[in-house]
C-alpha positions in Angstrom: 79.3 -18.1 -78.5 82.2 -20.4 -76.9 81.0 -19.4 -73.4 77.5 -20.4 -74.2 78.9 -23.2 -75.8 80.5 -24.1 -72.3 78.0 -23.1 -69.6 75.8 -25.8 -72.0 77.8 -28.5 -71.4 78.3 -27.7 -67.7 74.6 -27.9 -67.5 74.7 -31.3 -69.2 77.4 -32.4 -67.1 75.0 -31.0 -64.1 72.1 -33.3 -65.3 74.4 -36.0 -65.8 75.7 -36.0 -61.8 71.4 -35.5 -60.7 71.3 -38.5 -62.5 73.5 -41.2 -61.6 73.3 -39.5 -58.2 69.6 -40.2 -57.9 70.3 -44.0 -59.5 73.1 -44.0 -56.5 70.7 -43.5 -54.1 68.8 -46.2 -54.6 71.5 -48.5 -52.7 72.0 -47.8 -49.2 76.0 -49.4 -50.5 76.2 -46.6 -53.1 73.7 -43.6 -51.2 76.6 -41.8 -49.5 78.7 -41.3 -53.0 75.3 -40.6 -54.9 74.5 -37.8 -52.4 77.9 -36.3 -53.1 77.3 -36.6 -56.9 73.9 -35.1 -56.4 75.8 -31.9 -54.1 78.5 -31.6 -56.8 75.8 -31.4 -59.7 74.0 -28.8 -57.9 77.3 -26.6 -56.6 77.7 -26.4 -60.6 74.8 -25.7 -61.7 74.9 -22.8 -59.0 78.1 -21.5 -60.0 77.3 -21.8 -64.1 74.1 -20.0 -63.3 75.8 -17.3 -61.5 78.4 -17.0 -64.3 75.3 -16.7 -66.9 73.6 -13.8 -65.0 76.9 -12.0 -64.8 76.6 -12.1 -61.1 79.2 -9.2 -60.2 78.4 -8.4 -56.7 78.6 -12.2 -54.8 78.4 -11.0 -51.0 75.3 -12.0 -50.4 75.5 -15.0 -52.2 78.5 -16.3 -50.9 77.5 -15.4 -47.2 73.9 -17.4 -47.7 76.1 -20.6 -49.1 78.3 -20.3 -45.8 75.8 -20.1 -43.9 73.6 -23.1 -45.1 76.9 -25.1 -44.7 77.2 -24.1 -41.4 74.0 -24.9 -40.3 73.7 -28.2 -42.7 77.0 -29.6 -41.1 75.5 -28.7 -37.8 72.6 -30.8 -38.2 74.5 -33.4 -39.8 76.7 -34.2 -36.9 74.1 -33.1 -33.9 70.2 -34.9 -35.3 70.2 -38.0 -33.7 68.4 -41.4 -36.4 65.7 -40.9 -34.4 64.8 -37.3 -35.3 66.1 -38.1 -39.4 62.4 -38.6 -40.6 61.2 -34.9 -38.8 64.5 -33.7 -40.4 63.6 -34.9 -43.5 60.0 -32.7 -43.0 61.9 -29.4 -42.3 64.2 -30.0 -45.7 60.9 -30.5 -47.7 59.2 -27.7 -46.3 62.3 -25.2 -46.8 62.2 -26.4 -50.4 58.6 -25.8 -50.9 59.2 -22.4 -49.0 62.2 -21.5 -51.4 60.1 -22.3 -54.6 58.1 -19.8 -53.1 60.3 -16.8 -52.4 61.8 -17.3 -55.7 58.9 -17.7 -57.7 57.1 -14.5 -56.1 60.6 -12.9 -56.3 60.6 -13.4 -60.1 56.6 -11.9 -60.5 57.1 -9.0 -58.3 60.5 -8.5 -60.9 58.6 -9.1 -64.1 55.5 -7.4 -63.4 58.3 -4.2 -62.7 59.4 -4.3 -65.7 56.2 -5.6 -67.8 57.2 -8.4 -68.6 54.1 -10.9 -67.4 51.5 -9.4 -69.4 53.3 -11.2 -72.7 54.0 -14.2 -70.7 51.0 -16.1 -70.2 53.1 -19.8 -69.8 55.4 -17.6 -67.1 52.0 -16.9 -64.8 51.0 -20.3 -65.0 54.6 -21.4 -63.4 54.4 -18.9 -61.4 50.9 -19.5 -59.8 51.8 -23.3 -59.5 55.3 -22.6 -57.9 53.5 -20.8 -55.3 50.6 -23.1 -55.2 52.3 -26.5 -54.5 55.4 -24.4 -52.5 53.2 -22.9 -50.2 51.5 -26.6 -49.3 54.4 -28.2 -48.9 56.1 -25.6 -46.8 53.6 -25.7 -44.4 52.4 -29.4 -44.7 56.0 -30.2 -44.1 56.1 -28.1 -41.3 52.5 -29.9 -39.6 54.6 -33.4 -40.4 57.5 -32.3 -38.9 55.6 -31.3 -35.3 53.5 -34.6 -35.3 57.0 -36.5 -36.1 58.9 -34.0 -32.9 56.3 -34.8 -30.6 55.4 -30.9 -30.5 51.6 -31.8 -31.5 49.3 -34.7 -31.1 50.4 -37.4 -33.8 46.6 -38.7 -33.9 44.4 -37.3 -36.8 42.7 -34.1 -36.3 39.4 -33.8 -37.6 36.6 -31.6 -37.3 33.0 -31.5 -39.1 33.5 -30.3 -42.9 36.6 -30.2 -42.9 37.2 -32.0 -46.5 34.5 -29.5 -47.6 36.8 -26.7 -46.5 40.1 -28.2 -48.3 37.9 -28.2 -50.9 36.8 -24.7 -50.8 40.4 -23.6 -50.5 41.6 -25.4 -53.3 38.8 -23.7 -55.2 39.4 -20.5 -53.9 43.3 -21.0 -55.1 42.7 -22.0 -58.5 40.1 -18.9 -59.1 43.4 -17.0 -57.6 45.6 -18.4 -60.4 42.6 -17.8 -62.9 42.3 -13.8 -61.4 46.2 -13.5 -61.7 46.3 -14.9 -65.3 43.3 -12.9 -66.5 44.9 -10.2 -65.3 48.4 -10.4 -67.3 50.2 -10.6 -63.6 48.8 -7.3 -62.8 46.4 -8.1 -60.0 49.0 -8.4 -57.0 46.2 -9.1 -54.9 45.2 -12.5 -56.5 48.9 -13.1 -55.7 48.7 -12.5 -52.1 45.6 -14.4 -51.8 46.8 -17.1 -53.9 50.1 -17.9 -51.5 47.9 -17.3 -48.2 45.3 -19.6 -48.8 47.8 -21.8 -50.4 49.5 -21.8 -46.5 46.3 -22.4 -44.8 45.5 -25.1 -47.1 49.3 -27.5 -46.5 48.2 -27.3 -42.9 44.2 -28.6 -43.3 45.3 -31.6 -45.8 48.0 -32.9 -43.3 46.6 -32.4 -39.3 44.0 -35.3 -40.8 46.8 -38.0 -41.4 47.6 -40.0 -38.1 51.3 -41.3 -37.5 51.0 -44.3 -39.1 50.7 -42.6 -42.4 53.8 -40.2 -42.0 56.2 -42.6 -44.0 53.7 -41.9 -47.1 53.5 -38.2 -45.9 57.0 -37.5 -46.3 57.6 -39.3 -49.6 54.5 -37.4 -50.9 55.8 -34.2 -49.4 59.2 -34.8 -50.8 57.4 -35.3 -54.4 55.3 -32.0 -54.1 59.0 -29.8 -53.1 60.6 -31.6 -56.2 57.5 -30.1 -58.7 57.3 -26.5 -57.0 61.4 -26.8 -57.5 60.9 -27.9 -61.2 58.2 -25.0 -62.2 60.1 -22.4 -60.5 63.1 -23.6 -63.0 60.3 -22.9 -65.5 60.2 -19.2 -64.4 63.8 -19.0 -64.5 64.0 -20.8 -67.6 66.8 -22.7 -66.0 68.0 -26.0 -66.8 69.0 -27.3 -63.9 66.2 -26.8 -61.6 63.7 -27.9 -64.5 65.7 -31.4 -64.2 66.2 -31.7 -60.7 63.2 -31.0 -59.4 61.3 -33.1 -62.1 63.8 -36.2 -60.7 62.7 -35.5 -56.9 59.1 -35.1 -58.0 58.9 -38.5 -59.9 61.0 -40.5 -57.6 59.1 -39.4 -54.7 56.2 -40.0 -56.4 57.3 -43.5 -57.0 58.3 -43.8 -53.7 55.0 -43.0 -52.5 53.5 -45.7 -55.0 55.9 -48.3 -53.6 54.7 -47.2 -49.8 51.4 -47.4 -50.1 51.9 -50.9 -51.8 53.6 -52.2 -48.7 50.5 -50.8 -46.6 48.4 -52.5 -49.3 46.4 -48.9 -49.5 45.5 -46.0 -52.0 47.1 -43.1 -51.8 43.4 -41.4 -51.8 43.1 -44.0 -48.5 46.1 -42.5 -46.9 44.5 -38.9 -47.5 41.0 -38.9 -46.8 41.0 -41.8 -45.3 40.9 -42.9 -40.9 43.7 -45.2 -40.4 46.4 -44.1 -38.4 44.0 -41.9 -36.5 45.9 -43.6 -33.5 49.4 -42.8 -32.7 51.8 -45.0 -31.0 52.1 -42.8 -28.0 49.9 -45.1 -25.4 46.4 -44.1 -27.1 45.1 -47.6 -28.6 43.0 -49.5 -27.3 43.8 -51.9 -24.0 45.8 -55.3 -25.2 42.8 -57.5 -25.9 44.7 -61.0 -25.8 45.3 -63.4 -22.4 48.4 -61.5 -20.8 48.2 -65.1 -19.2 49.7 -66.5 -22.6 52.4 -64.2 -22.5 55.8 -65.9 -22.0 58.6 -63.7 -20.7 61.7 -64.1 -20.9 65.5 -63.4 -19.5 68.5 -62.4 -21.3 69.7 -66.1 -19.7 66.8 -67.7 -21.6 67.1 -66.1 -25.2 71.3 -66.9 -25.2 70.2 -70.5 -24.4 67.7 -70.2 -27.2 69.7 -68.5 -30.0 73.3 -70.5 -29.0 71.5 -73.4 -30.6 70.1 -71.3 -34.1 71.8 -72.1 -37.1 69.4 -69.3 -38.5 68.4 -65.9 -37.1 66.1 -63.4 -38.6 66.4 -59.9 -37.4 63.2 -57.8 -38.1 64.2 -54.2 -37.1 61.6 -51.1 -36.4 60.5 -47.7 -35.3 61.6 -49.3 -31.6 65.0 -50.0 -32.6 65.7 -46.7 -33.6 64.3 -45.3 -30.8 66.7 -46.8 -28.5 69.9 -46.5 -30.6 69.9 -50.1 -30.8 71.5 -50.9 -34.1 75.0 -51.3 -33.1 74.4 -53.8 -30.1 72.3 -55.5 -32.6 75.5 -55.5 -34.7 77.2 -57.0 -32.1 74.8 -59.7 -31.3 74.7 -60.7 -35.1 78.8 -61.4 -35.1 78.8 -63.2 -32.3 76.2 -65.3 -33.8 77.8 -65.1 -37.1 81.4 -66.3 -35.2 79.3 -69.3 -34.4 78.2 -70.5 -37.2 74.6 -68.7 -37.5 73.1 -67.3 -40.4 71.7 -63.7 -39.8 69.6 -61.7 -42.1 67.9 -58.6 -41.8 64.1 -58.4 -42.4 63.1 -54.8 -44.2 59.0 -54.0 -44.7 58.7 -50.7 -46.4 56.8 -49.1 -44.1 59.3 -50.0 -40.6 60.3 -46.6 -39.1 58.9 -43.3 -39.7 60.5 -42.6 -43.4 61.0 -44.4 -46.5 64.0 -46.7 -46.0 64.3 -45.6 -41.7 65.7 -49.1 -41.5 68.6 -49.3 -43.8 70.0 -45.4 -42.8 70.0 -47.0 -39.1 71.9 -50.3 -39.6 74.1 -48.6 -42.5 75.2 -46.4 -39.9 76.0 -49.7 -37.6 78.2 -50.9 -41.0 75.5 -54.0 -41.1 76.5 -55.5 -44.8 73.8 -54.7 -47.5 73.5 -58.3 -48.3 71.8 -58.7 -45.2 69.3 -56.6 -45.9 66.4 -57.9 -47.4 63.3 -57.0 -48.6 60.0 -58.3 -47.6 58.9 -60.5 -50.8 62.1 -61.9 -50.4 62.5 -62.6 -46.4 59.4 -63.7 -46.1 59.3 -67.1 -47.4 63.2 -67.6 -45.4 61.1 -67.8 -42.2 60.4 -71.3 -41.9 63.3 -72.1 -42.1 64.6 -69.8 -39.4 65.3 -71.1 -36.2 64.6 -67.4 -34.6 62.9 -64.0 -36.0 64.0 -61.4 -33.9 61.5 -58.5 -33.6 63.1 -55.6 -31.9 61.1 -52.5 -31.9 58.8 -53.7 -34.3 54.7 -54.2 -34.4 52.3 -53.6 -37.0 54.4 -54.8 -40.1 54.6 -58.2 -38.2 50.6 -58.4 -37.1 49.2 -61.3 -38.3 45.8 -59.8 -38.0 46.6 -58.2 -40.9 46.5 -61.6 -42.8 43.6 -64.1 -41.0 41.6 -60.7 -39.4 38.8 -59.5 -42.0 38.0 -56.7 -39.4 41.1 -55.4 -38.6 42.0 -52.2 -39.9 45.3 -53.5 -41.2 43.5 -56.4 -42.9 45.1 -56.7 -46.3 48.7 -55.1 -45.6 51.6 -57.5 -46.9 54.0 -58.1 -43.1 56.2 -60.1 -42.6 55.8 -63.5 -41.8 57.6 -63.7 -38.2 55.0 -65.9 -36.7 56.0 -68.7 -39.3 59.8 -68.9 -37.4 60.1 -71.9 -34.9 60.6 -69.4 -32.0 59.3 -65.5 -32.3 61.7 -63.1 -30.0 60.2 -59.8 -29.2 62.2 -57.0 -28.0 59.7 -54.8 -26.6 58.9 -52.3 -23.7 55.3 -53.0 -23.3 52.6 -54.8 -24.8 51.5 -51.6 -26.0 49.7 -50.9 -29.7 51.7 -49.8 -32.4 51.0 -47.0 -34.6 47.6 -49.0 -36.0 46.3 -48.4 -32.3 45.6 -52.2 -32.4 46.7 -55.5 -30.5 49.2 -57.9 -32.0 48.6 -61.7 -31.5 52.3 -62.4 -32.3 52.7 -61.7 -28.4 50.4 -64.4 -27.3 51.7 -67.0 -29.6 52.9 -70.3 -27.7 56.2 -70.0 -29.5 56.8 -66.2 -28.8 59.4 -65.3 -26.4 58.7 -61.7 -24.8 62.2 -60.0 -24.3 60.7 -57.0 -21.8 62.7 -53.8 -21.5 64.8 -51.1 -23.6 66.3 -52.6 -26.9 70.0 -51.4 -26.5 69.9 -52.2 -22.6 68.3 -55.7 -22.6 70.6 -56.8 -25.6 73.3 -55.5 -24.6 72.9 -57.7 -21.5 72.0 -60.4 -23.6 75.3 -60.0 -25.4 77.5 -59.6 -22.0 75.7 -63.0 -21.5 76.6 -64.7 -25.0 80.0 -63.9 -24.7 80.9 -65.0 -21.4 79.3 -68.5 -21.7 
């Protein structure tokens, strides 16, 4: 009764850590000690778990956790910021793909021993585990090779293709009804379930372009969190009920919060056409009068921002791309050392994952203050004497405000055209993600700052410093 009593509380103590760890997490200041909560709350719950089952032989065990430490510090130290939203793919998929394994581990066990023809509420788990595991293993694993640059990041379509998601999704729930009407028996419906469950994750994602991957991901992330939280159901085990029901809803609100910033439904982002067009040199030609375009020197911007008593930095997908972040630090205290105010523009949807920008200049020690959200930047840049785009498009098109038939129309940006001078760090005038042009370039005020992001500043630094 007293070790019950004690593998309870550990449990609560488990829950506890998921907890604050996930309310941690929500501050790129406190994210680093949240993770560790979160690692610690789940080491625990392991261990107690193990200690509940009367676990006797731990070989096996003890060999797999040494090995997924090896291989997570691996990744840790060699995955570059650039590849952290494909990485962040591949973890979702191998949870969907562990809720998987486990879940059909515990019905092949059950139906052994008889066990699932009393346990109605045990098939159901079990079917759904498999279900949403299965979609998200290999829907993560289509994300992640559009994200590497192993397959086209456009959207793949092809005639009656939502009737055929359709028809698999059909043909997996009359699975699940086979299997249950059954009493677990019919191993068959099983098989079929998790097969057509496979082919299904990979048909619902090949139709979402790049510029929809940030939503992707969160989504992704929210369906690995339920498959984790009804294969706890199977188990009957605490801990996996609770922390996959806090990935599921945070990623779910996550997903809310992104399509917000891209001022879209989620059933848009799905079955809808934008971001068809990748960012890989497939838009359309730049529309606008290349004879506008105003280019400039690293000479010119230092004369420029020597005189700004405010600077707005708006950071994206480019920035990260070139490993910019820490010369960007750099250029910011030297501004900072005289007497210019920097801050640190953030739209939600900058980068390729929810919150790309704030891992990148957290890892260039850039001080949270800094960092500030859209609805609150955005009326700051009148006042600024510079905005600073580096690596950034879409989330600063003004289209998207005065352009009725653009296909960004309606998507809050940020308001970098309202600074007195517009800098844009930028290797082209290339189309974002959206595949469309960006007036901002051909604005009499906007400076065009040609060339790779860490390079060109970095020059632009060597000549702040030495006049």
């Amino acid at each position: 009764m007293q070790r019950e009593l004690i593998i309870r509380l550990i449990y609560i103590v488990a829950t506890a850590l998921f907890i604050i760890g996930v309310k941690l997490l929500s501050s790129p200041k406190s994210a680093r000690r949240g993770n560790l909560l979160a690692g610690l709350g789940m080491l625990l719950g392991i261990i107690v778990t193990l200690v509940q089952l009367k676990v006797l032989d731990y070989t096996w065990i003890a060999g797999s956790m040494a090995l997924g430490a090896v291989i997570g510090g691996f990744l840790a130290v060699r995955v570059q910021m650039t590849e952290m939203p494909e990485m962040v793919a591949a973890f979702n998929g191998f949870g969907g793909l562990a809720s998987v394994l486990v879940a059909g581990s515990a019905y092949f066990i059950m139906q052994a021993n008889g066990e699932l023809a009393a346990a109605d509420v045990q098939n159901v788990t079990i079917s759904l585990s498999c279900l949403v595991g299965a979609v998200t293993f290999t829907g993560s694993g289509v994300a992640y090779a559009k994200l590497a640059g192993k397959m086209s990041g456009n959207a793949i379509v092809f005639p009656g293709q939502k009737l055929l998601n359709l028809a698999l999704l059909l043909t997996a729930l009359t699975a699940t009804g086979l299997l249950l009407n059954s009493g677990g028996s019919a191993t068959w419906a099983m098989y079929m379930l998790v097969g057509v469950s496979l082919v299904l994750g990979v048909l619902v994602v090949i139709p979402i372009g790049g510029a929809d991957m940030p939503v992707v991901i969160s989504l992704l992330n929210s369906y690995s969190g339920i498959a984790a939280a009804m294969t706890g159901f199977v188990l009957k085990n605490q801990i996996l009920i609770v922390s996959g029901s806090l990935v599921g809803a945070s990623g779910l609100i996550l997903t809310n919060i992104m399509c917000k910033g891209m001022n879209r439904s989620l059933t848009n982002v799905l079955f809808g056409t934008f971001g068809e067009v990748s960012g890989s040199g497939g838009g359309p030609k730049v529309r606008g009068d290349k004879s506008k375009v105003r280019s400039a020197t690293p000479e010119d911007a230092a004369i420029v921002l020597e005189a700004a008593r405010k600077v707005i930095v708006v950071p994206g997908y480019g920035l990260a791309v070139a490993q910019a972040q820490h010369v960007v630090r750099d250029l910011a205290d030297h501004l900072e050392a005289n007497g210019c105010e920097v801050k640190y523009a953030i739209h939600p949807v900058a980068g390729r994952m929810p919150g790309h920008m704030n891992v990148l200049l957290a890892e260039a020690d850039v001080p949270y203050p800094q960092l500030i959200d859209m609805e609150d930047i955005n009326p700051e840049f009148e006042d600024a004497d510079v905005a600073l785009v580096v690596g950034a498009n879409d989330v600063t098109n003004p289209a998207a405000r005065e352009d009725t038939s653009s296909p960004i129309y309606g998507m809050p940006i940020l308001n970098c055209d309202k600074a007195r001078t517009v800098m844009i760090v930028k290797r082209s005038l290339s189309a974002g993600f959206a595949g469309i042009d960006n007036p901002l370039f051909y604005l009499p005020r906007t400076m065009m700052l040609f060339g790779d992001a860490k390079d060109f500043l970095g020059r632009l630094n060597t000549v702040l410093k030495e006049g």
